[in-house]
MIDOSE-1310 file (N, C-alpha, C; in nm, 2 decimals, decimal comma, always signed):
residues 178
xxxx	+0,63/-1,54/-0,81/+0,68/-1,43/-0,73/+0,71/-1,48/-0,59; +0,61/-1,56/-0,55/+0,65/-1,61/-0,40/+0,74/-1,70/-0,35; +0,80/-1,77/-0,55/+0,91/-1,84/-0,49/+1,04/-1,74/-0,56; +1,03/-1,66/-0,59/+1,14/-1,54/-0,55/+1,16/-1,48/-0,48
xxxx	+1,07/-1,45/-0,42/+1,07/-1,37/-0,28/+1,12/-1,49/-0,16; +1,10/-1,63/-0,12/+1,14/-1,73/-0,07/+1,32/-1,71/-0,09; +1,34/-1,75/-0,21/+1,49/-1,73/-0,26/+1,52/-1,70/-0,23; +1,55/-1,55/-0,26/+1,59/-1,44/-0,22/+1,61/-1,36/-0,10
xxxx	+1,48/-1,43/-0,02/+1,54/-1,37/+0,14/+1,48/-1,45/+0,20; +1,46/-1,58/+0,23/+1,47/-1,69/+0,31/+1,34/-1,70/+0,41; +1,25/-1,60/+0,32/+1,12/-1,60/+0,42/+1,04/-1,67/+0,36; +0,94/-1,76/+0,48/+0,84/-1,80/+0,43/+0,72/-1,71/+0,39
xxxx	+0,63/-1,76/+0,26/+0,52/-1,69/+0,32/+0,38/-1,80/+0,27; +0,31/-1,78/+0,36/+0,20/-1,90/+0,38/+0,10/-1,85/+0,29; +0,06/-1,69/+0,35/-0,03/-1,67/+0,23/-0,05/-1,52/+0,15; -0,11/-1,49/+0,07/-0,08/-1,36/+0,03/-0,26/-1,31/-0,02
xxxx	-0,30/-1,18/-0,02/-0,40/-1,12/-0,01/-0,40/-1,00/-0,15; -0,43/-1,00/-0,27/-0,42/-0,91/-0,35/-0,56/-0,84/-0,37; -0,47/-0,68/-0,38/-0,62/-0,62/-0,44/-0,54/-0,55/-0,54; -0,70/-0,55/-0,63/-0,64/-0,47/-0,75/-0,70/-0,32/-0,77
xxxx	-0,68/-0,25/-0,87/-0,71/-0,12/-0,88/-0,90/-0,06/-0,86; -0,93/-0,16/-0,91/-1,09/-0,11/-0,86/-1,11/-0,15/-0,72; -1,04/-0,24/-0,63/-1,06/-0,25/-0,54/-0,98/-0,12/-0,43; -0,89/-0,09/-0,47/-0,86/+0,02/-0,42/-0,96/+0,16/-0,39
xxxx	-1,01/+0,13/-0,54/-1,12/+0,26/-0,54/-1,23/+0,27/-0,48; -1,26/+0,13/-0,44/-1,39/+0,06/-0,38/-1,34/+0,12/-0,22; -1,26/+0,03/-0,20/-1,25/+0,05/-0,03/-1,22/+0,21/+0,03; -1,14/+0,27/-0,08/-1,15/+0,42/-0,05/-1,27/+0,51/-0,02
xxxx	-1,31/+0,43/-0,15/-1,50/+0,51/-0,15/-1,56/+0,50/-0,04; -1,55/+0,34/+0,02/-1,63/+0,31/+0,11/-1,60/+0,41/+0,25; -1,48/+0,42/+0,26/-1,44/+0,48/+0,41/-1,44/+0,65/+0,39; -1,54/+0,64/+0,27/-1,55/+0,82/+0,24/-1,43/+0,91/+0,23
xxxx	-1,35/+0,87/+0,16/-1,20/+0,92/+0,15/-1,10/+0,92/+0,25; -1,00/+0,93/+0,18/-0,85/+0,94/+0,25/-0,76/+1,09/+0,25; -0,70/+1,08/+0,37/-0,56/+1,23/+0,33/-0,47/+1,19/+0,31; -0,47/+1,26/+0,20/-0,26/+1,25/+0,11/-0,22/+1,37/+0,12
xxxx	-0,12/+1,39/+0,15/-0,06/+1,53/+0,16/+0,12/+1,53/+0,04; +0,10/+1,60/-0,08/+0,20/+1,66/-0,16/+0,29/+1,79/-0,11; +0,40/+1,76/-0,13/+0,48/+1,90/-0,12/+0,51/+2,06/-0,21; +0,39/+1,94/-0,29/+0,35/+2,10/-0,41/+0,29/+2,08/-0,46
xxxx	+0,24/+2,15/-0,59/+0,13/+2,16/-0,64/+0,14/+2,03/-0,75; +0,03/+1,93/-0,78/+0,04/+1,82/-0,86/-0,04/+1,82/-1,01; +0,02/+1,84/-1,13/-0,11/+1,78/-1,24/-0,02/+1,68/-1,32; -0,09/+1,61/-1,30/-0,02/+1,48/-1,39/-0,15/+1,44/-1,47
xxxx	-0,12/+1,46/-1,63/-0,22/+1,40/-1,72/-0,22/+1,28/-1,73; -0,08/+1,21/-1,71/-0,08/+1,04/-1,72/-0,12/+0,97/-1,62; -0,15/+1,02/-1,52/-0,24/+0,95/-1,41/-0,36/+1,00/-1,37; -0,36/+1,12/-1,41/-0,49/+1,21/-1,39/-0,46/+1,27/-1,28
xxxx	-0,35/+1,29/-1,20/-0,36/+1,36/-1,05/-0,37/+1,45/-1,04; -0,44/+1,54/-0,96/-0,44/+1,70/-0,97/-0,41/+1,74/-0,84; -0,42/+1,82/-0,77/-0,37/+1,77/-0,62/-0,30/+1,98/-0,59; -0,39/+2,03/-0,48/-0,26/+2,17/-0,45/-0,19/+2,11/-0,35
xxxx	-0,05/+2,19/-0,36/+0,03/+2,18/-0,25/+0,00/+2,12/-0,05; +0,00/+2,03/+0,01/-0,05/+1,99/+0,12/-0,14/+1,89/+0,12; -0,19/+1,91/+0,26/-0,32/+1,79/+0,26/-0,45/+1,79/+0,20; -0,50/+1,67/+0,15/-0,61/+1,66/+0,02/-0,67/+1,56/+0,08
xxxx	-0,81/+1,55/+0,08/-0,89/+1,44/+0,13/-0,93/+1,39/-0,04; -0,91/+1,28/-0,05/-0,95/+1,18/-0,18/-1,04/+1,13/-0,16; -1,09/+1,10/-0,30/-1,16/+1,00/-0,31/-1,14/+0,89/-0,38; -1,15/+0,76/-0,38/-1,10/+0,64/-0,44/-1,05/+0,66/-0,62
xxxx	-1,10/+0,73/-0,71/-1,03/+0,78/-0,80/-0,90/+0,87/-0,78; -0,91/+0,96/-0,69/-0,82/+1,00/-0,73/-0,71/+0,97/-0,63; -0,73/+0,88/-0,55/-0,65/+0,80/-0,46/-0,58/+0,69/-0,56; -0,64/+0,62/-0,61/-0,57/+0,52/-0,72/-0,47/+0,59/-0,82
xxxx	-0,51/+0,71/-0,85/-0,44/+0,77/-0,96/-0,24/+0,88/-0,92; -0,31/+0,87/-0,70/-0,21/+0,89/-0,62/-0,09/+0,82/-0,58; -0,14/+0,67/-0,62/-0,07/+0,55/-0,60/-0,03/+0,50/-0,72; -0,06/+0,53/-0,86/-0,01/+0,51/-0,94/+0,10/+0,61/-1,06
xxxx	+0,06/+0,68/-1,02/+0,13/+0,84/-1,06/+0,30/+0,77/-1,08; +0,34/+0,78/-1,16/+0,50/+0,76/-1,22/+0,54/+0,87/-1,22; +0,53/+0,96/-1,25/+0,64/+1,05/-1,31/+0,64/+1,20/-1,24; +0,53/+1,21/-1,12/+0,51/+1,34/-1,04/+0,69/+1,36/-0,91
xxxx	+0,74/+1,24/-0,92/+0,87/+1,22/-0,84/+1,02/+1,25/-0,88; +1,07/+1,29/-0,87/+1,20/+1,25/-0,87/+1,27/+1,16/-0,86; +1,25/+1,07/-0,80/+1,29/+0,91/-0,73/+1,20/+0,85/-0,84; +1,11/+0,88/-0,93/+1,06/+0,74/-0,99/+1,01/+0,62/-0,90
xxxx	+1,02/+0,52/-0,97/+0,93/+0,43/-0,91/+0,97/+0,37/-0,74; +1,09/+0,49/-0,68/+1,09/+0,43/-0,54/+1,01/+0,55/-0,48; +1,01/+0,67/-0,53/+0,92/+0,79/-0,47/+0,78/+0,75/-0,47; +0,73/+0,65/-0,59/+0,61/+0,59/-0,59/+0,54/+0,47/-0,48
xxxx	+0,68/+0,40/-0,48/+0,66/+0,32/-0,41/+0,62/+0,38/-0,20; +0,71/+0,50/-0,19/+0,71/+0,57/-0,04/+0,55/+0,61/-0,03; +0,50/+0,65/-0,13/+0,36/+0,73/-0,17/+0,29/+0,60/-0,13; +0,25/+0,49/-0,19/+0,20/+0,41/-0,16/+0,19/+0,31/-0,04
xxxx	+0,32/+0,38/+0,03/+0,35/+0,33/+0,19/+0,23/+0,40/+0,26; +0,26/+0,55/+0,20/+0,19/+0,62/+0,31/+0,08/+0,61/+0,30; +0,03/+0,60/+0,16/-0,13/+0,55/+0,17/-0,17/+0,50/+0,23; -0,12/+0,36/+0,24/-0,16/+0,25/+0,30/-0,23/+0,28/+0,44
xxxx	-0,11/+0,34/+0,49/-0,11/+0,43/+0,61/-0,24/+0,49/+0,63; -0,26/+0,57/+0,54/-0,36/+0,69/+0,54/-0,51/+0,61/+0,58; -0,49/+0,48/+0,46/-0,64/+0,42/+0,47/-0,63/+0,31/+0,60; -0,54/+0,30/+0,64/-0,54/+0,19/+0,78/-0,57/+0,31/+0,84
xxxx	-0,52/+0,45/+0,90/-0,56/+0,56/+0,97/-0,73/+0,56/+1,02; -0,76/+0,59/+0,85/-0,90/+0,60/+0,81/-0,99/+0,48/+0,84; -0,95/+0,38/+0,86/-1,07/+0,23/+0,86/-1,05/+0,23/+0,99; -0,98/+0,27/+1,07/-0,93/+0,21/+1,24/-1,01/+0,38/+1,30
xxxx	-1,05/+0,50/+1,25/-1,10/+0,60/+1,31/-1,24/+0,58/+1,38; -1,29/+0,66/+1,45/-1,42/+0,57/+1,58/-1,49/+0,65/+1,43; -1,49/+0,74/+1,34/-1,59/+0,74/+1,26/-1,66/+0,65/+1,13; -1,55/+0,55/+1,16/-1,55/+0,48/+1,08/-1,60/+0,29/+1,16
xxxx	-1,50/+0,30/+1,28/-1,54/+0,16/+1,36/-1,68/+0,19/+1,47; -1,72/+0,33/+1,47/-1,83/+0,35/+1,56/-1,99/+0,43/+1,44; -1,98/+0,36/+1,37/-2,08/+0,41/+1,22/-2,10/+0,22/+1,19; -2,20/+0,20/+1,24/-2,19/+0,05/+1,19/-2,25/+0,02/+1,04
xxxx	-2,27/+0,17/+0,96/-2,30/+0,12/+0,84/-2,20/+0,17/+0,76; -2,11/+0,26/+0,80/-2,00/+0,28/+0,73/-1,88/+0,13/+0,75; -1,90/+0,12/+0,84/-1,81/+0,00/+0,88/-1,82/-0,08/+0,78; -1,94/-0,15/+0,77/-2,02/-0,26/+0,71/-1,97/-0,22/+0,59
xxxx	-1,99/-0,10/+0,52/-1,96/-0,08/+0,36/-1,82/-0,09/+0,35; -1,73/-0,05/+0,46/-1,58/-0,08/+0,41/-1,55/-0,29/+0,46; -1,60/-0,30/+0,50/-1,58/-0,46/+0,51/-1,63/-0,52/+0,41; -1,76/-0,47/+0,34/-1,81/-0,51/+0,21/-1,72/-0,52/+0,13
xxxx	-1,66/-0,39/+0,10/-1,59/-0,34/-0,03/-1,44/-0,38/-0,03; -1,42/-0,43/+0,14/-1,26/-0,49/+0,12/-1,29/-0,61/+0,11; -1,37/-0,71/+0,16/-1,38/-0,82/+0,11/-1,46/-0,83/-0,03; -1,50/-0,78/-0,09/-1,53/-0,79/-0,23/-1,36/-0,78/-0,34
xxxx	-1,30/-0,69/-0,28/-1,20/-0,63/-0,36/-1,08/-0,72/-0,34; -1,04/-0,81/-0,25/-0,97/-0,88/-0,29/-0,97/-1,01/-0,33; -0,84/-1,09/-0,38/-0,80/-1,22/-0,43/-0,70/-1,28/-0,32; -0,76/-1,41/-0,27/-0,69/-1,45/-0,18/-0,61/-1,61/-0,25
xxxx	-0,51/-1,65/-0,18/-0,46/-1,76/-0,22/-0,54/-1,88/-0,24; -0,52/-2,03/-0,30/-0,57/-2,14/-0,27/-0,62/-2,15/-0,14; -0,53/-2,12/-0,02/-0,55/-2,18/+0,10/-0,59/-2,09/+0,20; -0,61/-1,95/+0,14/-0,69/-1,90/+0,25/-0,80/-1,85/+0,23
xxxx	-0,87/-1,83/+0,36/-1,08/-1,81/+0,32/-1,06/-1,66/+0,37; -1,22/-1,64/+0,31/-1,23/-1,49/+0,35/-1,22/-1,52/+0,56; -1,28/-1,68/+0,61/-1,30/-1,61/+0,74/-1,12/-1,62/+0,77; -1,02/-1,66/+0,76/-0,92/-1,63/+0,81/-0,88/-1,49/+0,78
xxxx	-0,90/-1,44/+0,65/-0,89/-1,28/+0,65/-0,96/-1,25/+0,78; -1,06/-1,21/+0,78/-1,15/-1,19/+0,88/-1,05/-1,26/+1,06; -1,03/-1,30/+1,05/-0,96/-1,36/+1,17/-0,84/-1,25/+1,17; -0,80/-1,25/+1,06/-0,67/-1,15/+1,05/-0,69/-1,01/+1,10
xxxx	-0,83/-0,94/+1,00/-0,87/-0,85/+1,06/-0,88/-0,83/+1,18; -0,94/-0,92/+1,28/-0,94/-0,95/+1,42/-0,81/-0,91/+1,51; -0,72/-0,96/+1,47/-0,60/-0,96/+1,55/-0,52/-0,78/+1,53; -0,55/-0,77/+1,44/-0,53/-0,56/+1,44/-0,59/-0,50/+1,54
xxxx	-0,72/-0,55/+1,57/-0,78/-0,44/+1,66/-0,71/-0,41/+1,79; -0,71/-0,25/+1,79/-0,63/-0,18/+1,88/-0,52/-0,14/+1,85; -0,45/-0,22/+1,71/-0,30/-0,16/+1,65/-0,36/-0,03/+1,61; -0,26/+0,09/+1,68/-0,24/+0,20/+1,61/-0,22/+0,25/+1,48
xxxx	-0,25/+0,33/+1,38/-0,14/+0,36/+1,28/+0,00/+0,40/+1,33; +0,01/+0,44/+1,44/+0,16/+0,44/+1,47/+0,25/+0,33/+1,53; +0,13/+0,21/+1,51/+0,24/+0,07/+1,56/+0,28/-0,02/+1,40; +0,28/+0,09/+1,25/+0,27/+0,00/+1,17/+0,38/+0,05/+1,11
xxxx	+0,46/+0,00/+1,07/+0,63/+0,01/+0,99/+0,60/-0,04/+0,85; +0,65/+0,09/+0,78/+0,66/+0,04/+0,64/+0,82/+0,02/+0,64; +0,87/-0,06/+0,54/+1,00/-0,04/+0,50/+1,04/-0,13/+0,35; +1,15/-0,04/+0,28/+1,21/-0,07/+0,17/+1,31/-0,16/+0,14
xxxx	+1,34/-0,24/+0,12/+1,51/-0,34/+0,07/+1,62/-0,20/+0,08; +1,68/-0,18/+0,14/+1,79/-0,14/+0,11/+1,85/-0,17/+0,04; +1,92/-0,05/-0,04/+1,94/-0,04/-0,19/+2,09/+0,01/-0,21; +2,19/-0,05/-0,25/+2,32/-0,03/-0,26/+2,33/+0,06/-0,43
xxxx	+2,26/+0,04/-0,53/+2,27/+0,14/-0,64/+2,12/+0,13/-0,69; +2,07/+0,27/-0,72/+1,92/+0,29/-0,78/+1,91/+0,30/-0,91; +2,04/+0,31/-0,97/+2,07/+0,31/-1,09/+2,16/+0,22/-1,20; +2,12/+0,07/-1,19/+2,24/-0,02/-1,17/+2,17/-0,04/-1,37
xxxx	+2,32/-0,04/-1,42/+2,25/-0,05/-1,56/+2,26/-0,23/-1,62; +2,20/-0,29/-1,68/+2,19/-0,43/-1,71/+2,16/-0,41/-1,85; +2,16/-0,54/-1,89/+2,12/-0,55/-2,06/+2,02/-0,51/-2,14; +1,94/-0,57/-2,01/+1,79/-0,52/-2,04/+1,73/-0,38/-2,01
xxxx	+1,82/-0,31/-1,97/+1,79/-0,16/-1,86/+1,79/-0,14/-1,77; +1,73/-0,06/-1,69/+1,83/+0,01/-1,59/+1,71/-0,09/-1,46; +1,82/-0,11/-1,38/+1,74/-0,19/-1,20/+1,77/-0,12/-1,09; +1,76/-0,18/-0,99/+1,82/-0,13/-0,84/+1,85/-0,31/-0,80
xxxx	+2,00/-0,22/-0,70/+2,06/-0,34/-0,67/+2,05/-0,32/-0,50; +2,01/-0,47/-0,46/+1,98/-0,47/-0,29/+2,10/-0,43/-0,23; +2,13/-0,37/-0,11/+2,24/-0,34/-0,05/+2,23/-0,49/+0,04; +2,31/-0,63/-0,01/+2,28/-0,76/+0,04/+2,29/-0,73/+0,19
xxxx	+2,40/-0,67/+0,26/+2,45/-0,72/+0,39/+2,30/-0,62/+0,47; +2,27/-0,45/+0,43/+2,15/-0,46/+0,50/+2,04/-0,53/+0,47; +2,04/-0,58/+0,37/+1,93/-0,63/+0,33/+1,87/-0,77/+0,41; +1,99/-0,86/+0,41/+2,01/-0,97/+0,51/+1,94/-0,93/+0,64
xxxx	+2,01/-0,81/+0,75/+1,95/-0,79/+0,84/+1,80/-0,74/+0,86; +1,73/-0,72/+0,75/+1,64/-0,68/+0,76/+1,57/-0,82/+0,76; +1,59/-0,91/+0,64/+1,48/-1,01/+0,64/+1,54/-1,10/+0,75; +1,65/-1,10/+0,83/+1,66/-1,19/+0,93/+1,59/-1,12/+1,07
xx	+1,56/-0,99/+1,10/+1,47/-0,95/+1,21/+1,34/-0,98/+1,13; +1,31/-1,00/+1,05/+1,12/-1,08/+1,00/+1,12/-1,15/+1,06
Protein backbone atom coordinates (compact mmCIF):
# COMPACT_ATOMS: atom_id res chain seq x y z
CA UNK A 1 0.00 0.00 0.00
CA UNK A 2 2.77 2.47 0.79
CA UNK A 3 4.43 1.83 -2.31
CA UNK A 4 1.16 2.78 -4.13
CA UNK A 5 0.48 5.48 -2.40
CA UNK A 6 4.43 6.70 -3.08
CA UNK A 7 3.55 6.00 -6.97
CA UNK A 8 0.83 7.47 -7.31
CA UNK A 9 1.30 10.80 -5.72
CA UNK A 10 4.88 11.27 -5.18
CA UNK A 11 4.76 11.39 -1.36
CA UNK A 12 6.94 10.06 0.93
CA UNK A 13 5.83 8.45 3.88
CA UNK A 14 8.33 7.46 6.64
CA UNK A 15 5.90 5.93 8.87
CA UNK A 16 2.36 4.75 9.31
CA UNK A 17 0.27 4.04 12.66
CA UNK A 18 -2.71 1.41 12.31
CA UNK A 19 -5.51 0.78 14.53
CA UNK A 20 -7.89 -1.76 14.18
CA UNK A 21 -11.56 -2.21 15.08
CA UNK A 22 -11.18 -3.20 18.79
CA UNK A 23 -8.92 -0.48 19.10
CA UNK A 24 -11.29 1.96 18.00
CA UNK A 25 -13.75 0.67 20.57
CA UNK A 26 -11.06 0.72 23.24
CA UNK A 27 -10.01 4.38 22.81
CA UNK A 28 -13.72 5.46 22.46
CA UNK A 29 -14.47 3.70 25.65
CA UNK A 30 -11.70 5.15 27.28
CA UNK A 31 -12.59 8.92 26.62
CA UNK A 32 -16.18 7.96 27.83
CA UNK A 33 -17.78 8.52 24.42
CA UNK A 34 -17.97 10.56 21.39
CA UNK A 35 -20.75 12.87 19.43
CA UNK A 36 -21.88 11.90 16.00
CA UNK A 37 -24.61 13.72 14.72
CA UNK A 38 -27.08 11.90 11.67
CA UNK A 39 -29.46 13.77 9.59
CA UNK A 40 -32.14 11.33 10.41
CA UNK A 41 -33.22 8.70 11.96
CA UNK A 42 -30.56 5.50 11.64
CA UNK A 43 -31.20 1.40 11.92
CA UNK A 44 -28.87 -0.44 10.12
CA UNK A 45 -28.98 -4.24 10.96
CA UNK A 46 -25.72 -4.77 9.01
CA UNK A 47 -23.78 -2.71 11.16
CA UNK A 48 -25.91 -2.66 14.12
CA UNK A 49 -26.41 1.24 14.06
CA UNK A 50 -29.28 2.67 15.62
CA UNK A 51 -28.96 6.28 16.04
CA UNK A 52 -32.31 9.27 16.14
CA UNK A 53 -32.07 11.95 13.95
CA UNK A 54 -29.05 14.63 15.38
CA UNK A 55 -26.46 14.51 17.93
CA UNK A 56 -25.76 11.08 19.84
CA UNK A 57 -23.00 10.61 22.39
CA UNK A 58 -21.49 6.91 21.58
CA UNK A 59 -19.94 4.62 22.98
CA UNK A 60 -17.06 2.66 21.36
CA UNK A 61 -19.54 -0.08 20.02
CA UNK A 62 -21.55 1.79 18.61
CA UNK A 63 -19.06 4.27 17.38
CA UNK A 64 -17.19 1.44 15.36
CA UNK A 65 -20.42 0.28 13.99
CA UNK A 66 -20.78 4.44 12.92
CA UNK A 67 -17.59 4.15 10.98
CA UNK A 68 -18.31 1.10 9.49
CA UNK A 69 -21.96 1.32 8.41
CA UNK A 70 -22.03 0.81 4.40
CA UNK A 71 -25.25 1.15 3.32
CA UNK A 72 -27.05 4.00 5.76
CA UNK A 73 -25.62 6.62 2.71
CA UNK A 74 -26.33 7.46 -0.48
CA UNK A 75 -22.76 8.07 -1.49
CA UNK A 76 -21.71 4.58 -0.38
CA UNK A 77 -18.37 4.03 0.53
CA UNK A 78 -17.38 7.96 0.04
CA UNK A 79 -20.44 9.03 2.46
CA UNK A 80 -18.61 6.40 4.68
CA UNK A 81 -15.53 7.55 4.22
CA UNK A 82 -16.86 11.76 5.22
CA UNK A 83 -18.36 9.88 8.48
CA UNK A 84 -15.18 8.61 9.38
CA UNK A 85 -13.51 12.05 8.76
CA UNK A 86 -15.77 13.45 11.16
CA UNK A 87 -15.18 10.98 13.69
CA UNK A 88 -11.96 11.26 13.74
CA UNK A 89 -12.75 14.77 14.43
CA UNK A 90 -15.16 14.06 17.09
CA UNK A 91 -12.53 11.79 19.07
CA UNK A 92 -9.48 14.31 18.54
CA UNK A 93 -12.39 16.96 19.86
CA UNK A 94 -12.97 14.53 22.76
CA UNK A 95 -9.21 13.49 23.84
CA UNK A 96 -7.98 17.31 23.52
CA UNK A 97 -11.29 18.49 25.94
CA UNK A 98 -9.81 19.93 29.70
CA UNK A 99 -12.27 16.97 30.72
CA UNK A 100 -10.37 14.65 29.45
CA UNK A 101 -6.51 16.42 29.53
CA UNK A 102 -7.46 17.87 33.16
CA UNK A 103 -8.78 14.18 34.68
CA UNK A 104 -5.33 12.60 35.01
CA UNK A 105 -6.96 9.23 35.24
CA UNK A 106 -9.11 9.57 32.32
CA UNK A 107 -6.24 10.80 30.42
CA UNK A 108 -4.05 7.87 31.53
CA UNK A 109 -6.91 5.30 30.37
CA UNK A 110 -7.13 6.95 26.87
CA UNK A 111 -3.27 6.90 26.44
CA UNK A 112 -3.48 3.29 27.78
CA UNK A 113 -6.07 2.24 25.28
CA UNK A 114 -4.40 4.27 22.28
CA UNK A 115 -1.24 2.93 22.87
CA UNK A 116 -2.41 -0.60 23.36
CA UNK A 117 -4.69 -0.31 20.22
CA UNK A 118 -2.30 0.37 17.74
CA UNK A 119 0.37 -1.26 15.21
CA UNK A 120 3.21 0.75 14.36
CA UNK A 121 5.78 0.28 11.53
CA UNK A 122 9.30 -1.57 11.76
CA UNK A 123 10.83 1.81 12.50
CA UNK A 124 8.80 3.45 14.69
CA UNK A 125 8.46 3.12 18.73
CA UNK A 126 5.69 3.76 20.88
CA UNK A 127 8.12 6.79 22.30
CA UNK A 128 8.17 8.60 18.87
CA UNK A 129 4.28 8.15 18.86
CA UNK A 130 4.45 9.68 22.07
CA UNK A 131 6.69 12.43 20.73
CA UNK A 132 4.07 12.80 18.01
CA UNK A 133 1.54 13.09 20.55
CA UNK A 134 3.60 15.90 21.91
CA UNK A 135 3.83 18.08 19.08
CA UNK A 136 -0.41 18.39 18.80
CA UNK A 137 -0.59 19.92 22.02
CA UNK A 138 -2.58 23.11 21.69
CA UNK A 139 -3.79 22.05 17.99
CA UNK A 140 -7.37 22.91 17.91
CA UNK A 141 -9.98 20.58 16.39
CA UNK A 142 -10.45 23.50 14.24
CA UNK A 143 -6.73 23.49 13.02
CA UNK A 144 -7.33 19.87 11.52
CA UNK A 145 -8.27 19.41 7.74
CA UNK A 146 -9.70 16.39 6.58
CA UNK A 147 -9.64 15.91 2.77
CA UNK A 148 -10.56 13.47 -0.16
CA UNK A 149 -8.66 12.75 -3.72
CA UNK A 150 -10.67 14.50 -5.94
CA UNK A 151 -12.69 12.55 -7.95
CA UNK A 152 -13.34 13.10 -11.71
CA UNK A 153 -16.06 9.93 -12.01
CA UNK A 154 -17.62 8.01 -8.72
CA UNK A 155 -18.88 5.67 -10.93
CA UNK A 156 -16.16 4.55 -13.39
CA UNK A 157 -17.08 0.92 -14.61
CA UNK A 158 -13.88 -1.59 -15.14
CA UNK A 159 -13.78 -5.34 -15.62
CA UNK A 160 -13.74 -6.11 -12.43
CA UNK A 161 -16.53 -3.46 -11.25
CA UNK A 162 -17.31 -0.41 -10.61
CA UNK A 163 -14.23 2.30 -9.00
CA UNK A 164 -13.70 5.96 -8.74
CA UNK A 165 -11.42 7.68 -10.89
CA UNK A 166 -8.96 10.58 -9.38
CA UNK A 167 -9.70 13.93 -10.92
CA UNK A 168 -5.44 13.82 -11.86
CA UNK A 169 -4.97 17.61 -12.43
CA UNK A 170 -6.79 18.39 -8.87
CA UNK A 171 -5.47 15.73 -7.56
CA UNK A 172 -1.76 16.71 -8.41
CA UNK A 173 -2.43 19.95 -6.61
CA UNK A 174 -3.41 18.59 -3.69
CA UNK A 175 -0.50 16.13 -3.18
CA UNK A 176 1.95 18.84 -4.35
CA UNK A 177 0.72 21.41 -1.44
CA UNK A 178 1.55 18.08 1.06
Amino acid sequence: LIETVKGETGLTIDHYVEVGFAGVVNMVDALGGVDVCVPSDVSDRRSGLVLPAGKSHVDGLMGLAYVRARYIDPTADLGRMERQQRFLGSMFSEATSAGVLLNPVKLNAFLGAALDSVTLDEGMSRDMLLDLAGEIEGLSPRDIRFLTVPLSDVNLSTPVGSAVEWDRKKADLVFASI
